[in-house]
N, C-alpha and C positions, 0 to 999 in steps of 0.2 A: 836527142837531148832537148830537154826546153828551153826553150829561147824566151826571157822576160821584156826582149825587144818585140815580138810578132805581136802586130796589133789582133783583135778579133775580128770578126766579120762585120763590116761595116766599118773599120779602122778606127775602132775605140781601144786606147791604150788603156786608161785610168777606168778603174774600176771601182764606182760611187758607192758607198755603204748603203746596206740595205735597211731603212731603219724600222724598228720593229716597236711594235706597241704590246702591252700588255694581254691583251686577248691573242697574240697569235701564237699558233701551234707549231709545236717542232716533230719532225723535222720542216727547216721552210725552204720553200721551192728554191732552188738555184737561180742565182741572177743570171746567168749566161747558161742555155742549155748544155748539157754535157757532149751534144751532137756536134756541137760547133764550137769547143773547144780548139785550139790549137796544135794540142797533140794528144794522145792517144791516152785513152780512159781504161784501157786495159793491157796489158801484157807483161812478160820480163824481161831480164837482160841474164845476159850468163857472163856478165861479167865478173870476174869475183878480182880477191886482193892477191892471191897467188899468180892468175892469169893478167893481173897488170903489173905484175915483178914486185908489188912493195915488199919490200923487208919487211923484218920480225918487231914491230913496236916496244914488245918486251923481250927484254933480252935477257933474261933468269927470273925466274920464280920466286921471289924475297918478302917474304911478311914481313910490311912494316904500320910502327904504330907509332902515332903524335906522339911528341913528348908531353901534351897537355893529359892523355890517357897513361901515360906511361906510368910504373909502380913509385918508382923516387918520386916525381910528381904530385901524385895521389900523397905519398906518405907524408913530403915537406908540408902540402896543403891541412893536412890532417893534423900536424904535428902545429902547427902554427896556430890551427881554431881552437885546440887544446888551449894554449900559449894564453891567446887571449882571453876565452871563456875563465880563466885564472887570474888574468892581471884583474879584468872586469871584475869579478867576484869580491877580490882583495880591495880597489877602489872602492866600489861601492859599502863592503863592510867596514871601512876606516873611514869615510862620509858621517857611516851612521854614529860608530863609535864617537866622532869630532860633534857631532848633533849631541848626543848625549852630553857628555863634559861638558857643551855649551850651557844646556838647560839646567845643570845640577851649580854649574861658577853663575850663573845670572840668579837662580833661584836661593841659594846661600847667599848673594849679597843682600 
């Protein structure tokens, strides 16, 4: 297991940013050789979630969806933009019709 307490060789804990400039190429070399790492740069573990006893995270199979996706959702939302694209429409054509009546009472007197 890795240990974020092992210092490296030479007992440097903190690990300084490498700072990079515009001309340099990737890949860029490793600040700490791979060699002397702390632990192992290759292999596996056979450990799985069965052979460390966990239980079953899901415990049934159930498709679930937001209510923000949900149909009633969608419909109320849809049903509402209606709503207003009508109220909007009505305001603004009684604006115009009030504009009117104004210039025909000012232009008669």
């Amino acid at each position: 297991m890795f240990d974020f307490g092992s210092p490296y060789p030479g007992g440097a804990l903190a690990r300084a940013p490498l700072p990079l400039n515009g001309g340099t190429s990737f890949p860029v070399r490793p600040q700490v050789p791979f060699s002397q790492l702390p632990y192992g740069g290759q292999g596996m573990s056979n450990s799985t979630l069965a052979s460390l006893g966990a239980g079953v995270y899901v415990s049934n199979n159930v498709p679930f969806t937001p209510f923000y996706e949900s149909v009633p959702f969608t419909a109320v939302v849809g049903v509402s933009l209606v709503v207003l694209l009508y109220l909007a429409t009505r305001v603004a054509k009684n604006r115009r019709k009030a504009q009117t009546e104004r210039k025909k009472t000012v232009g008669a007197a």
